[in-house]
N, C-alpha and C positions, 0 to 999 in steps of 0.2 A: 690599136693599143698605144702607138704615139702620140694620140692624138690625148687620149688620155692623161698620159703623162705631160703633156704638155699643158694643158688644162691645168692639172694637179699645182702644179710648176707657178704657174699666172696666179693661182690662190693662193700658194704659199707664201710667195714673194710679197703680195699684196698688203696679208696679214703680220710680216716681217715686217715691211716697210712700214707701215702704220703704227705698230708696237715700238718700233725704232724711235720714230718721232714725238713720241707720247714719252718714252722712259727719259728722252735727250728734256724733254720739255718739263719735269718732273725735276729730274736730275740736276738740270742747272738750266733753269729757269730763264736768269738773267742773261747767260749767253745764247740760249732759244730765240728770245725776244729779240738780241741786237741784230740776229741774223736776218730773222723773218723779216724785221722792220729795214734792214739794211737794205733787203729786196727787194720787198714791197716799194721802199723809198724811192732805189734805184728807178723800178721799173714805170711807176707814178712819175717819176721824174723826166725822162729818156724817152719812156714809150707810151705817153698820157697822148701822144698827135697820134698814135698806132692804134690803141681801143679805142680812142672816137671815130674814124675815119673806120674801121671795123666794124665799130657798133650799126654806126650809118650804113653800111653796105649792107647788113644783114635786113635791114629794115627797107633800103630798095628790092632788095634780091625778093625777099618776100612778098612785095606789094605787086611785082613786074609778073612774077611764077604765077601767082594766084588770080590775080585778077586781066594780065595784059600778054599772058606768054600762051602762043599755041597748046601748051602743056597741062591748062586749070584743068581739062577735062578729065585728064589721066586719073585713074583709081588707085588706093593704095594695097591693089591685088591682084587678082584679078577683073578683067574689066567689068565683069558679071558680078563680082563680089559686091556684096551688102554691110554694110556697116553693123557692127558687134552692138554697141550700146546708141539707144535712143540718143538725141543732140543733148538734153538737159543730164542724161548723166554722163555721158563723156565731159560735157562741160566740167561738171563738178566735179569730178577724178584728178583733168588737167591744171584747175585752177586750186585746188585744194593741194596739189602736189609741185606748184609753180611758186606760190605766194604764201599761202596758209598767214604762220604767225606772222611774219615779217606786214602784211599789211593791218595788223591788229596792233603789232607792237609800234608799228608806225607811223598811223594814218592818224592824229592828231600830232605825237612828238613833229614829224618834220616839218611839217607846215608853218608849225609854231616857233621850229628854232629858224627859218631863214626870217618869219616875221620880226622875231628877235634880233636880228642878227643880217640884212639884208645887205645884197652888192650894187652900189648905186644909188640910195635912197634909204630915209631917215627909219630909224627901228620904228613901228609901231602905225606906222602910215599906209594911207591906203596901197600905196606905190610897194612896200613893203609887203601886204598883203598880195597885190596883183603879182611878185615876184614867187611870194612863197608857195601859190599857188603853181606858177609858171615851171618852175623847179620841180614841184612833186609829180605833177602830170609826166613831166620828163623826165626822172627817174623813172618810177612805176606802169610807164605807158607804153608804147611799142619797141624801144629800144629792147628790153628784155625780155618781151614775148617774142620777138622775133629773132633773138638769139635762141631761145628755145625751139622755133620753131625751122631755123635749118636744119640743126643737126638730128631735131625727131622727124624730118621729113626725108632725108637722108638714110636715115636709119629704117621708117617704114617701107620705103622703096626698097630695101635692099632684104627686109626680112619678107615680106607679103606679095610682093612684084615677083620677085627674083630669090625668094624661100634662102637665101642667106642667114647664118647666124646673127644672131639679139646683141652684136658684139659692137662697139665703137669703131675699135678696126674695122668690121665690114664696109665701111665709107669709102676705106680705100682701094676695095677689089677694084671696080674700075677703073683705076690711076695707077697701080703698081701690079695688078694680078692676085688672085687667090695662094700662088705659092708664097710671095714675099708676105703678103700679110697672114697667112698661119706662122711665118718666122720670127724672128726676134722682136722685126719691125712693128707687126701688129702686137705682138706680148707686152711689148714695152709701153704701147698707146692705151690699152687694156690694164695694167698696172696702174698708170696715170690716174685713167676711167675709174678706178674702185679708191684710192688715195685721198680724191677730190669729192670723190660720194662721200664716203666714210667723213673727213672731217671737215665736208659741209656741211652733212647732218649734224653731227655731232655740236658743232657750231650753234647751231638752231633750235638742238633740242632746250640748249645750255639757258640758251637766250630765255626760250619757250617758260621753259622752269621757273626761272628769274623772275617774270612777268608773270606769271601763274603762283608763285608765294607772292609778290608784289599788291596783288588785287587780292589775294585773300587776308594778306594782313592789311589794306587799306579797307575794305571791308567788314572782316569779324578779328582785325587783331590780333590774327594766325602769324607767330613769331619768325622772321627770316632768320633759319637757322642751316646750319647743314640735313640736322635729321628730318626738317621739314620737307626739303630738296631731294633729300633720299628717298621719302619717302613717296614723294609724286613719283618722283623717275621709274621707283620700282613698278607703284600700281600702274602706270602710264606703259610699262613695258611691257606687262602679261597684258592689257587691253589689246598693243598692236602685236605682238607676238601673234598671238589668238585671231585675230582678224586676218593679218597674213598667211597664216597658214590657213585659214580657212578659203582661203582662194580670192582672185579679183571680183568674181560674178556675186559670192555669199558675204565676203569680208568688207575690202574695201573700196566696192560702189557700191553699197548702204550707209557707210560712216559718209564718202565723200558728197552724197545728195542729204544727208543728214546734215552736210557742212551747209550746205548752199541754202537751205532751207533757214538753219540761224542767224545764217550771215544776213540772207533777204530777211529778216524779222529785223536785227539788228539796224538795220539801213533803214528802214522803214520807220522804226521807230525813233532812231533820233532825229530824222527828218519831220517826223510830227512834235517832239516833243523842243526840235530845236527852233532857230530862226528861219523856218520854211523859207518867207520870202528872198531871205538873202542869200538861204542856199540857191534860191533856183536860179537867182540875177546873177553869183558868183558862177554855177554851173554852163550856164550860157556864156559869160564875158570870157571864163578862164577856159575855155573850148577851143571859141573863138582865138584868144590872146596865143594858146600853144598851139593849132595849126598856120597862125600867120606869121610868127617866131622860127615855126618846128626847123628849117634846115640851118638858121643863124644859132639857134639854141642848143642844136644837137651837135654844132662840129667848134662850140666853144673849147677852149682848153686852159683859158689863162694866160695866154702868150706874153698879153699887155698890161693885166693887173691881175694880184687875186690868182696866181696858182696855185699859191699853199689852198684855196677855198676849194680849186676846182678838183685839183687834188683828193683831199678829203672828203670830199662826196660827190660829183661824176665822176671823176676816174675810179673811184673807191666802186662807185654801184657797179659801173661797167664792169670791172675785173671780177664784183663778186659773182653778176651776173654768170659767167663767163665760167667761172670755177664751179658756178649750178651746173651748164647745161649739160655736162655729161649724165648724171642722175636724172635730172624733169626732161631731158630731152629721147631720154632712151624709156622710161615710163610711157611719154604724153606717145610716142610711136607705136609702144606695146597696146594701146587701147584704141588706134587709131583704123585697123583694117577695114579698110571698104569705103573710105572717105573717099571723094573725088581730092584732088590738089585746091582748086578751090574751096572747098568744105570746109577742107584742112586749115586753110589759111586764116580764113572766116573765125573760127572755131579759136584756133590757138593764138592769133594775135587782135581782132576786133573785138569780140565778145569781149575777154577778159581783162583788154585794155580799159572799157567802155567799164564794166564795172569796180575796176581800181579807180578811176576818173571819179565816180560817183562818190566814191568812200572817202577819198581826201577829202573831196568838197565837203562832205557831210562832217565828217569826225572835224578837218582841218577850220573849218569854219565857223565850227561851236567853240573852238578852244580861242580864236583870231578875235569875236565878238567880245572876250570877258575882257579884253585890255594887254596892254604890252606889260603893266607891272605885273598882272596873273602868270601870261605865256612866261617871265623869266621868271618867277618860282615854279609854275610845274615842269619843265624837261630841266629842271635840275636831277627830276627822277625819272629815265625813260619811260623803263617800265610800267611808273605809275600816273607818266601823262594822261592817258585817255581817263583812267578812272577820275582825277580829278577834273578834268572837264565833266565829263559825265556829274559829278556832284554836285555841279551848279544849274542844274536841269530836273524839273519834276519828274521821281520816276528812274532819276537818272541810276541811284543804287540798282534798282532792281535789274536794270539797262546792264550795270555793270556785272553782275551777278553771272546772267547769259551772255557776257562779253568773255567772263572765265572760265564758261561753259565751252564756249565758242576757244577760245585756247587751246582747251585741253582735245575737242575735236582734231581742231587744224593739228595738233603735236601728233596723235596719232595718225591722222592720216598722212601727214607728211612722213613719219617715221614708218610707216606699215609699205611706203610706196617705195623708199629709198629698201626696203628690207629686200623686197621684191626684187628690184633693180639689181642688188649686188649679189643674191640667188643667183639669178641670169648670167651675171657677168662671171660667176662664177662655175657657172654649168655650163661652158661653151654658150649662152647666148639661148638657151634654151626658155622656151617663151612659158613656159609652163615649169618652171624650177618644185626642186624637191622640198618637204618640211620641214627636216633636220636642216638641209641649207639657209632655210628661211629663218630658223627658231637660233641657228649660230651667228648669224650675221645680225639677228636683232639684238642678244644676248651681247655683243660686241660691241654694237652702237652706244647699248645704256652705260657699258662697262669703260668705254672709252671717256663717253659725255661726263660720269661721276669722277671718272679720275682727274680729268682734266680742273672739273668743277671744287673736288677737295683738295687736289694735290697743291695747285696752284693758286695763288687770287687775281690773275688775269690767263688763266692756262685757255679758257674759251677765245679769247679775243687771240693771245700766240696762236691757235690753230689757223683760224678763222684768215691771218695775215698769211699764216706760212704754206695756207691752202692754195690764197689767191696770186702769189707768188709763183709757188710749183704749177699753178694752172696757166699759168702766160703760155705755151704750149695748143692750148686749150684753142684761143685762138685760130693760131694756124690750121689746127685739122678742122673748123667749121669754115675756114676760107676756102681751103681742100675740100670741103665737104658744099659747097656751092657750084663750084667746079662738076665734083663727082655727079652732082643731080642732074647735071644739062648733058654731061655725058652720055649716059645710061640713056636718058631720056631721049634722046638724040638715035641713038643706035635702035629705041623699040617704039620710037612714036609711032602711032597708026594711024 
């Protein structure tokens, strides 16, 4: 019955805390913003040597586990346990709820603002180009798969090994004991855990939106309005509603091999329709370029020039990364039973690195080839970067068209996976959450993402900061949660 009420207690607060932040952010807007951003500032500023130097351990930690640690063999079960979903749709589950929009909304913009805009070398030049390249691979590539993948490999261990609850806390039973973390200690970690889901998604859906009116009024002319925004967010909510409650096996690993299957159509065909040869010479060189860089590139920070740059987009990817992995890393674990450690590793950080890789190259490529005067007119409109690269390519509307097919996929499935997640976290960690939990938590998310989107005109970006902020925390428990993994493993190796 305590236990109960304890539970009850972690959701409420949850829902408080989030409501609290959304009224403050509504309310007065402008002292919202100076805070977030004071923090954000602060901790960019102070602790930008602490998320690189994090970032990077997470990415040794993971390479050493999986591939060179006594431990790859280890299962995330039992050691007889079989794996739940075939490798191609696990794949598409974790990468659909890892990246989704973010690499749609990004995969020509970024390329094209460091080509514009390059550290060391002239806008517009090839040098320019091999940077802008350099950069995206580095964001997008192992640093933040491999943050997703300690704390989901952590998290597997402890629900499917050792039938622990679905909970973020459970990282820390081996380090402090099961009584401290059913205590304050773990409720508080758990609070965090659903705080950082809630308006990360929210964050994304915001985005999502934006970019999905974007391409249909570059497109067919469909007005950027609020009712327009409303009106995706709603139809877009009873899609994932609907699908999450229809369960992981019925709902959403259909939609998320539905994702993977437009995305590979999507890659494919700008690859035919674009500059092949120079994608595949860039695909090669910029491989090449970020594994002989990777540990000089990865522990830059700006010390010596250019912090404000590093600042605003590695330190910025790092922390959001970071404010993700409680949601995609408590997901990518929930679909992971029966994987060896190795599998795991394979799976959550090679694959998906391997085709973020391909996507830059392809989107970032086609936009690099039209010239420096095009790339500084189009990421004047994020959102509507890719489509107008895309315009300058045979084909290429139609390309765009299933590009906002492809949106509206990735939005539900990213939104159908976090709906899931915060189910969980709210059922004690229960891998199988209830529908009404499912159907309140999604009705929350849209409810949150419209207020944020009408109330305010940068109410999405104040979350977004004030997430990455409140998630510095975040951190610490996947350091703790590295630790915990050698622990456990340690006391049951066979």
């Amino acid at each position: 019955m305590s236990d109960k009420k304890q539970i009850n207690y972690t959701f409420i607060i949850s829902i408080i805390v989030t409501l609290l932040v959304v009224i403050w952010g509504m309310a007065s807007p402008k002292t919202f913003e100076t805070v977030a951003n004071t923090m954000f500032g602060f901790l960019v500023d102070k602790f930008g040597w602490f998320y690189t130097i994090t970032m990077m351990s997470f990415v040794v930690f993971a390479v050493w586990i999986g591939f060179f640690s006594k431990y790859k063999n280890v299962r995330l079960g039992a050691q007889d346990s079989k794996p739940e979903y075939s490798f191609l749709t696990w794949f598409a589950m974790l990468f659909s709820a890892g990246m989704g929009i973010g690499l749609v909304f990004w995969g020509a913009a970024e390329p094209m603002n460091y080509f514009v805009a390059p550290l060391g070398a002239e806008p517009g030049t090839p040098e320019a180009a091999q940077f802008a390249m350099q950069k995206s691979f580095l964001h997008w590539g192992f640093h933040p798969w491999a943050n997703y993948a300690i704390l989901a490999l952590a998290l597997a261990l402890m629900q499917f090994r050792y039938n622990k609850p679905g909970m973020v806390s459970s990282v820390f039973i081996p380090l402090i004991g099961e009584k401290r973390v059913n205590g304050p200690i773990g409720k508080i970690i758990d609070i965090f855990s659903i705080f950082a889901t809630v308006a990360g998604i929210a964050t994304s859906l915001g985005l999502g939106t934006y970019q999905i009116n974007s391409g249909l009024k570059f497109l067919f002319n469909v007005p950027e309005t609020v009712s327009v925004q409303l009106s995706i967010v709603i139809i877009i909510t009873i899609i994932y509603i609907f699908s999450t409650v229809t369960g992981l096996d019925s709902g959403i690993k259909h939609l998320s091999n539905i994702n993977v299957y437009i995305f590979t159509f999507v890659i494919i065909a700008c690859f035919l329709i674009g500059p092949s040869i120079k994608i595949l010479d860039t695909m090669i060189e910029a491989t090449g370029d970020y594994l002989q860089t990777f540990i000089g590139s990865s522990l830059e920070t700006g010390a010596f020039f250019n912090k404000k740059w590093y600042g605003s987009w590695t330190i910025f990817y790092f922390t959001w990364f970071i404010a993700w992995a409680p949601f995609v890393g408590t997901f990518i674990a929930r679909i992971s039973k029966g994987r060896t450690i190795k599998e795991f590793i394979i799976g959550v950080l090679i694959a998906p690195s391997l085709a973020s890789f391909i996507w830059f190259v392809i989107a970032g490529t086609m936009g690099i080839e039209q010239g420096l005067e095009f790339a500084k007119e189009a990421i004047k409109s994020t959102p509507t970067t890719l489509f107008s690269v895309l315009s300058n390519y045979t084909f290429g509307n139609i390309i765009s068209m299933i590009c906002v097919c492809l949106l509206v996929t990735f939005f539900v499935t990213s939104a159908n996976s976090s709906t899931f997640v915060l189910a969980m976290f709210s059922s004690n960690g229960d891998l199988n959450p209830t529908g009404p939990k499912k159907i309140l938590w999604g009705i929350l998310q849209s409810g949150l993402t419209l207020a944020l989107m009408i109330g305010t005109s940068n109410g999405l970006q104040m979350l977004q900061t004030a997430s990455i902020a409140v998630a510095f925390p975040f951190a610490f428990i996947m350091i703790f949660a590295m630790i915990s993994i050698v622990k456990v493993l340690q006391k049951d190796y066979i």
